[in-house]
C-alpha positions, 0 to 999 in steps of 0.5 A, spaced: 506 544 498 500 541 503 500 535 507 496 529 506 493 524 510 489 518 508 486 514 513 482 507 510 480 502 516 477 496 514 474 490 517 474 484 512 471 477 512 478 474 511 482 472 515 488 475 518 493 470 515 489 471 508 488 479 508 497 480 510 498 475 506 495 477 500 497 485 501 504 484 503 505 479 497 506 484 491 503 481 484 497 479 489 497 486 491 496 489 484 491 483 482 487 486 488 488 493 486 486 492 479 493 494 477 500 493 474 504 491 480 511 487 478 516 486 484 522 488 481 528 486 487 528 482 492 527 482 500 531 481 505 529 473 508 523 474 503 521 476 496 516 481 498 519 482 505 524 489 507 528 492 502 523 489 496 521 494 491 514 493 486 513 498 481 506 500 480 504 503 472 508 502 466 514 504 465 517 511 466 509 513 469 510 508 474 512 509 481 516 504 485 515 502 492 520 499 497 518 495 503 521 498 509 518 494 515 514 489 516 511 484 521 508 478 519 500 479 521 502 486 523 504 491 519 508 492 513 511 500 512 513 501 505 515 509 501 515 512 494 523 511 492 522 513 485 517 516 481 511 519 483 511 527 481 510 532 483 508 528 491 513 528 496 515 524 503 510 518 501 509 514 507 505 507 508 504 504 513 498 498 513 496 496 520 492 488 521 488 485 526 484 479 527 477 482 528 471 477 530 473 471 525 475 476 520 480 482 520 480 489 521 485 494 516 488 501 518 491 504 512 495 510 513 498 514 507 502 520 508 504 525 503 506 531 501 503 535 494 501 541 491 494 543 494 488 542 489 492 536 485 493 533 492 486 533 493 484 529 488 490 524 488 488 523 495 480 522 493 483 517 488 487 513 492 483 513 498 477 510 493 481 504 490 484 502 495 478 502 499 475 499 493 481 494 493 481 492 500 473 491 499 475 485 494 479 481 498 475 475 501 
């Protein structure tokens, strides 16, 4: 296994309530990624708040992320709880800030996978995402 980092910093035209918002809500998300993203258990306090879960991808394919941290206008920590093979210790921490009348994104993802396929999984991801995040408006 080899470790990876993808590192995604981004400063936006939306505002700062506008762009957590939007990321920390699941269905939102997937609508910004171009991708099947479905919330399938409830937060704690709120529906996309800690110990929320999305899947991403259909069914048996699909990963599933459980939010594990967040603060409103700050950050929101997630990690693969099932799914996502070959990888391994996925972390997720996505950082905001108001920047001028805008918002400024850090995205870090944090994984382990076998090396060549990991280069590829981490290009991709870093495209989408970044190509995702360029949407939000």
């Amino acid at each position: 296994m080899s470790h990876y980092q993808i590192r995604i910093d981004e400063t936006l035209p939306a505002s700062l309530g506008q762009a957590f918002s939007t990321l920390a809500d699941h269905q939102a998300l997937g609508r910004l990624l171009a991708a099947p993203v479905k919330r399938i258990v409830d937060g704690q306090g709120d529906v996309n708040g800690v110990g929320s879960v999305r899947q991403i991808g259909p069914g048996l394919v699909g990963i599933q992320e459980t939010v594990t941290a967040i603060e409103t206008n700050k950050s929101i920590h997630y990690r693969i709880t099932k799914g996502g093979f070959p990888m391994r210790n996925h972390q997720g921490v996505m950082d905001f800030e108001t920047a001028g009348t805008g918002c400024r994104v850090q995205w870090l993802i944090d994984f382990d996978m076998p090396p060549l396929l990991g280069d590829v999984v981490s290009a991709t991801l870093k495209r989408v995402l970044t190509q995702g995040l360029r949407r939000l408006r």
